[in-house]
N, C-alpha and C positions, 0 to 999 in steps of 0.2 A: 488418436495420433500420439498423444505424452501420456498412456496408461500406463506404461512399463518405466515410467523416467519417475524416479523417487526423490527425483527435488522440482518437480512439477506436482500442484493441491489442486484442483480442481472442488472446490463446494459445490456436490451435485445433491444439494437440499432443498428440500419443498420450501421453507420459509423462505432462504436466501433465493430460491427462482421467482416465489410468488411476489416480490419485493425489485428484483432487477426485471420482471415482465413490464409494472405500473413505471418503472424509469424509461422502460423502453419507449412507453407511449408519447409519442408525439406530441398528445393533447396535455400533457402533465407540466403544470406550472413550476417555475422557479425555486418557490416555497416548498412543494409538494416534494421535488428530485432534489432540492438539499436535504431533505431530513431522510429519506430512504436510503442520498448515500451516506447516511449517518448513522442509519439503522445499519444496512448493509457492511459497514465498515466494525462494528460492534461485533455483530456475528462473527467477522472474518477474524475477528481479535480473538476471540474464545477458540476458533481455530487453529492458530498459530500457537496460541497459551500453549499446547501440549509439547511444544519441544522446551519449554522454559521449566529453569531447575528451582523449587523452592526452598528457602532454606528452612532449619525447625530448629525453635525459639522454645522457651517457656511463658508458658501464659497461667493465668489463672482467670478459671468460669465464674459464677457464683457459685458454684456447688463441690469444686475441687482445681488443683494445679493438674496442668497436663502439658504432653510438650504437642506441638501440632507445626504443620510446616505453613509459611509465608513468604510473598515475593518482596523484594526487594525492588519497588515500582521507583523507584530513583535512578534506578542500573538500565530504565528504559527511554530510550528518545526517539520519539516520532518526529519524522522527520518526513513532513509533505513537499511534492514536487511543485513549485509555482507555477500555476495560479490553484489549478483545479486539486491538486492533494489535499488543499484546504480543506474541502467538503468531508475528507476524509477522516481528517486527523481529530476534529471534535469526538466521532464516535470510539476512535482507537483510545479517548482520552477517557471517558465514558467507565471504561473497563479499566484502564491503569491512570486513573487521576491525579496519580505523586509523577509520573512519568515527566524528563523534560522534554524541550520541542523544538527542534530545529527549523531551520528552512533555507531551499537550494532555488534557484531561480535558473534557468535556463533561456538562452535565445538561439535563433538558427543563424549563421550569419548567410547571408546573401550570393554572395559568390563562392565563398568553400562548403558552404551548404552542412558547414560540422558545426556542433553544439558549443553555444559560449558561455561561461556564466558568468552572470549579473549579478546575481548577490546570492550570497550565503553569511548564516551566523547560525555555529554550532555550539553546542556547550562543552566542557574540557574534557580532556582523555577520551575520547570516541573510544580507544583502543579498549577499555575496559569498558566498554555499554553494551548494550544489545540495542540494537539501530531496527526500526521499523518505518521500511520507506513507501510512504504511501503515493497513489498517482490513479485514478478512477481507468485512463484509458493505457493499454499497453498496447501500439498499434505497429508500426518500423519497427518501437524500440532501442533507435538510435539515441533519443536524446537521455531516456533511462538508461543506458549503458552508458550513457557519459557522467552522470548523475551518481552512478554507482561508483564511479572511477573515482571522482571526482572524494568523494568518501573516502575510498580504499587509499588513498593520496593522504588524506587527513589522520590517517590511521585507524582506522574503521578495520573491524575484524569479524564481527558477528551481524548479518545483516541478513532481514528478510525481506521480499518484497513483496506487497500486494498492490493488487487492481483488480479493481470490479466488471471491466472485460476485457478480453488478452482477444490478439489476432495472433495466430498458428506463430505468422513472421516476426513478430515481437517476441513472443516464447524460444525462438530459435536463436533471436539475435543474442537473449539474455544467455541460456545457456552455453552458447559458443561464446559469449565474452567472459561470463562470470560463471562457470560451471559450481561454485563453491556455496552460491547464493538459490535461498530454496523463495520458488513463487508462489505466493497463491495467488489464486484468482475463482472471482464468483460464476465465470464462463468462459469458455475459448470458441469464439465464433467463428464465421467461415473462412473472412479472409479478410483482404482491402481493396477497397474500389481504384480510382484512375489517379483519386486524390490520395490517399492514403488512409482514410476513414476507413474504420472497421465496418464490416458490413454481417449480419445485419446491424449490431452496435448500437448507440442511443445518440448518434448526432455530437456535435462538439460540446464534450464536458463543461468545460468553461463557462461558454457561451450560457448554455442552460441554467449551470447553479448560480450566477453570477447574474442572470438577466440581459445579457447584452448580443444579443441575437440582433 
């Protein structure tokens, strides 16, 4: 459906499937689906790395000076969606460990049914960072696109987004709000049930890494 859309990633990888199958499982503990979306989240790091520019430095090996290129892991902020991005942003840290770390908090309200936020604390100049927003489910996508705003408000300018699985509708919403901002994600499943769960998808994120089922 998004093979021809170049700010649509889809990871159609043997590790990163054989890795989001065992989350899928029903039978998979608490312990067992935070470290897989921790693995999972790693891999998708090493993904995204390919649009990031290194700078070259000089160094010296033991055996001669050479010039060789380096990131600048300070210029990055992961920035997980509350609650469940959490699970994510350890293994994005894994891969860029000077990186700083935000966090956005979201709630629905009740009667207008639109995105409020509860807390956020970012670190300075967004506008000069490269922001990496993580969130395991992409399902409406309503409340990620508020999430993203909510950034782009802060002055946020380089931003990518991942999640470990997208529903078709949540891909649509992103694009049509944020055309500027590239997804990945480790699968795009069928669709959403009555509820808005991803189907077939792995059950409420949350609830699972967290334990509170």
């Amino acid at each position: 459906m998004f093979e021809d859309n170049e700010m649509v990633h889809e990871l159609n990888h043997p590790i990163v499937t054989h890795k989001l199958t065992q989350m899928r499982r029903k039978e998979t503990n608490s312990k067992d689906f935070r470290a897989l979306a921790e693995e999972i989240a790693m891999l998708m790091t090493y993904e995204v790395g390919k649009n990031f520019q290194a700078q070259e430095i000089e160094i010296e090996t033991p055996l001669a000076t050479c010039r060789k290129k380096i990131l600048d892991e300070e210029n990055f902020v992961v920035i997980p969606i509350l609650r469940a991005g959490l699970a994510m942003s350890g293994g994005v840290l894994k891969i860029l460990p000077a990186a700083r770390v935000g966090h956005i908090g979201l709630y629905r309200d009740e009667k207008t049914h639109q995105p409020i936020e509860y807390y956020s604390k970012m670190p300075s100049n967004l506008s000069e960072k490269i922001l990496l927003v993580v969130d395991p489910m992409l399902a409406t996508g309503g409340s990620c696109s508020a999430a993203l705003q909510m950034l782009k408000d802060k002055g946020a300018k380089k931003i990518f987004l991942m999640c470990i699985v997208s529903a078709p509708q949540g891909i649509k919403k992103i694009l049509a709000d944020h055309p500027d901002i590239p997804i990945y994600t480790a699968a795009i499943d069928e669709g959403l049930n009555e509820n808005a769960y991803i189907l077939p998808g792995l059950g409420d994120a949350g609830d699972r890494i967290f334990g509170t089922l």
